[in-house]
N, C-alpha and C positions, 0 to 999 in steps of 0.2 A: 432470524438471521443472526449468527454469532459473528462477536465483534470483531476489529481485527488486535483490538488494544486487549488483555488480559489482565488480570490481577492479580501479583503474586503473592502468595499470603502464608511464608515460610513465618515469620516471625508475628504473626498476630496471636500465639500463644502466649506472646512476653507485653501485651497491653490488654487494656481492662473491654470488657464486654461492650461499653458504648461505646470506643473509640471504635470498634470492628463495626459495632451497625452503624457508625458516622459513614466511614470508608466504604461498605456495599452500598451505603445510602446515595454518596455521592459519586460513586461511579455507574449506580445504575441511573442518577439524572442525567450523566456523559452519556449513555448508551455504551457502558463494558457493561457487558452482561457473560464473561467466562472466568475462573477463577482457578488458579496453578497452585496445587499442595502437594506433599511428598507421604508417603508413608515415613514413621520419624518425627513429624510433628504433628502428635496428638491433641495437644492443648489446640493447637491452630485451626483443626480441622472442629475439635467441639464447639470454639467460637464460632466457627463459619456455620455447623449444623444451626446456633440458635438464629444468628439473623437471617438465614433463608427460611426461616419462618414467617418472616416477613418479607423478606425479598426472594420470591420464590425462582424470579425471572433466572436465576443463574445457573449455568452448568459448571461442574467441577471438574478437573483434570485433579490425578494425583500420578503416583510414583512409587513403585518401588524396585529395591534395590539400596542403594546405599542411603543410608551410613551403616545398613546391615547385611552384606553382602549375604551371610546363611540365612537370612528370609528368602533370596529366591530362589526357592525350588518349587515345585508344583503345588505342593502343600502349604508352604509359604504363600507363594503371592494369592493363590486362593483367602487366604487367611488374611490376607494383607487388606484385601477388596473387599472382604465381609465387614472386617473391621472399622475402615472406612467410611463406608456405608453406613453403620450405626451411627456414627459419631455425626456422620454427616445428617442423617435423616433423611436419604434419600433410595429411591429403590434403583437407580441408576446412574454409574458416572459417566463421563465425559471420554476423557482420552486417558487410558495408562500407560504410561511413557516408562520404560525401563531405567533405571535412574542412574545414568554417567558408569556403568559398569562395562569390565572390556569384553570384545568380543566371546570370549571362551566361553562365558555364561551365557549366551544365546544359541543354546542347545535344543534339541526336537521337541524334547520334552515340556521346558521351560515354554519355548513359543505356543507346543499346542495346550498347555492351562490356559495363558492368555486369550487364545483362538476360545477355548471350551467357555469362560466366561464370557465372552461376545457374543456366544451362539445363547446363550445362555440370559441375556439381554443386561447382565450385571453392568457390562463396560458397555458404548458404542464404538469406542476404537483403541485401536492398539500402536503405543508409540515406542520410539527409541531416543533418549535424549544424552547427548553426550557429544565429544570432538573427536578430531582427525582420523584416523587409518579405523578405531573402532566402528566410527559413525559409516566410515564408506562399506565398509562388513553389512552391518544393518542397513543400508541402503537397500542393499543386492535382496533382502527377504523380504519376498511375496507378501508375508501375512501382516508387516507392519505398516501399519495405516499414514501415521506422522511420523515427523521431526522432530525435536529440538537443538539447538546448538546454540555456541557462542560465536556472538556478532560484534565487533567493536573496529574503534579507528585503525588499529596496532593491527588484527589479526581477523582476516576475511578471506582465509583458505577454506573454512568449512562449505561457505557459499559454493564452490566447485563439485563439491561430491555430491549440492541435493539437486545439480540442475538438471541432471535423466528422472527425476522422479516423476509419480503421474501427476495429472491434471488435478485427480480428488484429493492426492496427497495435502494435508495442512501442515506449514511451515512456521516453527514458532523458533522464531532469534531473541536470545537473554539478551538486554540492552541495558544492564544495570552496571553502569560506566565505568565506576570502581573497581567493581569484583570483578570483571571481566577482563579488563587490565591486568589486573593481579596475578588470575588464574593463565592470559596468556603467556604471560613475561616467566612464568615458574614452569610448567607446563613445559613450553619450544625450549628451557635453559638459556634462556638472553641475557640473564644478569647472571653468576656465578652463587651470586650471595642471597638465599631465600629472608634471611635477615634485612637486607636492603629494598628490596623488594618488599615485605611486608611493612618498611618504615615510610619508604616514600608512597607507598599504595594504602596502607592502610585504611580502613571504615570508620572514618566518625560517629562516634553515638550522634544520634539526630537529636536534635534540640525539639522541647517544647512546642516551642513558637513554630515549628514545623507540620506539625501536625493539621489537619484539614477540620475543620469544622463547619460543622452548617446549621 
């Protein structure tokens, strides 16, 4: 049974090899057992292939699409999911979520690669992760499995476009408080000034002493 908690793991490219098998360590003693990467961060995905050599229990989700919109084409995300896959060490991933790109790129083609590696057993599902008017687009297509969206105090319009989806559909809401703030407030145009915005929202380098140890 997969968990309902995940683990993001965009930036574990940028810390050393123990602190990542610290982190699967101790979230596989929580029971997360799922793990959210993007195509775009390589480093992050080669740390996570070595500690699922230990910790095998995990499934991976990755992404692609941005931050390189001409990787998806058919050849592309093929190439995207191969690549993945090595670095991960695994002969299967999780969910591939199309990564915050707009509608116009969820063309036949592009869906039916994603479709051909499912049939194909590379992925088990195919997602769409991104907000508003894009997201409700992707709702509407058959062949996508998940969700992702942003979910915060500010900005909980997206909740309305996944509430037709199916029963099997899996829902996954970014709850990481800062960025999601940020991204809404710039995003809907509420402040004028992406400047103010970025000073009063801004991300702290996390300190040290933050870090988890076991």
């Amino acid at each position: 049974m997969k968990s309902r908690l995940v683990l993001g793991a965009a930036n574990y490219g940028k810390i050393g090899q123990t602190e990542v098998d610290k982190l699967l360590g101790t979230a596989s003693e929580y029971g997360i057992n799922t793990i959210d990467t993007a195509h775009g961060y390589e480093n992050s995905e080669a740390r996570i292939g070595v500690s699922l050599k230990t910790y095998k229990e995990f499934e991976v989700n990755t992404k692609v699409g941005l931050p390189d919109p001409q990787v998806f084409t058919p050849t592309g995300i093929r190439l995207s999911v191969e690549e993945s896959l090595k670095r991960l060490g695994l002969e299967s991933l999780g969910t591939l979520f199309v990564h915050s790109l707009p509608a116009k790129h969820l063309t036949e083609e592009n869906i039916a690669a994603m479709v051909s590696l499912k049939k194909e057993g590379k992925i088990k599902r195919i997602g769409y992760a991104g907000d508003g008017d894009h997201l409700g687009y992707a709702v509407e297509i058959a062949s996508f499995d998940d969700f992702m969206a942003t979910f915060n105090i500010i900005d909980q319009s997206n909740s309305k476009k996944l509430r037709n989806t199916l029963d099997t559909t899996k829902i996954y809401y970014k709850l990481v408080m800062a960025q999601a703030i940020w991204t809404s407030l710039e995003w809907e145009r509420r402040f004028k000034s992406q400047k103010l915005i970025r000073i009063l929202f801004g991300k702290p380098p996390v300190p040290e002493s933050w870090l988890i140890t076991v």
